[in-house]
C-alpha positions, 0 to 999 in steps of 0.5 A: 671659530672666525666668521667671515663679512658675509656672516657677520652681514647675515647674522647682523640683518637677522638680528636686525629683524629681530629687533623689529619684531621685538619693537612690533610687540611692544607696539601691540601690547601698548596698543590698548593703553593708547586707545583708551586715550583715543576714546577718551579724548575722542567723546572728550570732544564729541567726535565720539558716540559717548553710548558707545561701550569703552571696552568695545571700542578699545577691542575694536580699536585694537584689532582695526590698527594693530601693526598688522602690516609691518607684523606681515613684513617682519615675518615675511623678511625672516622667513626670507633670510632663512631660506637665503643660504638654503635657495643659495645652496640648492640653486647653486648645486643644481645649476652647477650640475647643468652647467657641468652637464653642458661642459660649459667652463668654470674658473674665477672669470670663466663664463659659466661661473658669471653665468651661473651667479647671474642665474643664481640671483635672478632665481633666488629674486624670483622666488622672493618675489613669488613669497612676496605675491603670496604674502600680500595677496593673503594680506588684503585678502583676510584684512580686518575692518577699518576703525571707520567701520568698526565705529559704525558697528559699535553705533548701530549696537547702541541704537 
């Protein structure tokens, strides 16, 4: 079995992706650790409400900075590469079909060949960028409290 540069391109962009989630999950599962050193250098210094319960804070602290962002980018860019050769190949039957329909010449320079690839990217951007649209307005939609805000609600629990 031999892949050609466009395989090993696309097979090497998945596994990038990949790596990005592994290295995102990592991030989140040491993200408790750290806020623990947040709070405690935080009421070290009395930036921090020393009422505050230590447990709370770190809950908070977690569900404020968890790499939430990234984690929507990182699910976003894989679901993307998986639809890539299926929009590709749907795109690509479907206008094949029309140019066909509309006896419009193909051939290695033939203008409904350059025609069609040109469709075919702008199609393909456009749906992307539609599941980008989604993506992001479902992002700031559902968005957690800040930490600021978060702090305030732990310290009006103390008082």
């Amino acid at each position: 079995m031999s892949f050609d540069i466009v395989s090993i391109m696309y097979f090497g962009m998945l596994a990038m992706v990949v790596g990005w989630a592994f290295i995102l999950a990592l991030r989140w599962r040491t993200l408790p650790g750290f806020a623990a050193e947040v709070y405690d250098s935080n009421v070290e210094k009395n930036l921090l409400n020393a009422k505050i319960n230590r447990g709370d804070y770190i809950e908070s602290y977690v569900r404020a900075e968890w790499p939430r962002a990234g984690a929507f980018r990182c699910v976003t860019a894989f679901v993307s590469l998986l639809l890539l050769p299926v929009l590709i190949s749907i795109f690509g039957d479907v206008l094949e079909t029309l140019w066909g329909w509309a006896g419009i010449g193909f051939g290695p320079y033939g203008i409904g060949q350059i025609l069609q690839d040109f469709v075919l990217v702008l199609v393909v951007m456009g749906v992307f960028a539609g599941l980008l649209y989604l993506v992001t307005a479902y992002y700031y939609r559902t968005a957690p409290p800040t930490l600021t805000q978060e702090i305030k609600r732990l310290e009006g629990k103390t008082e």
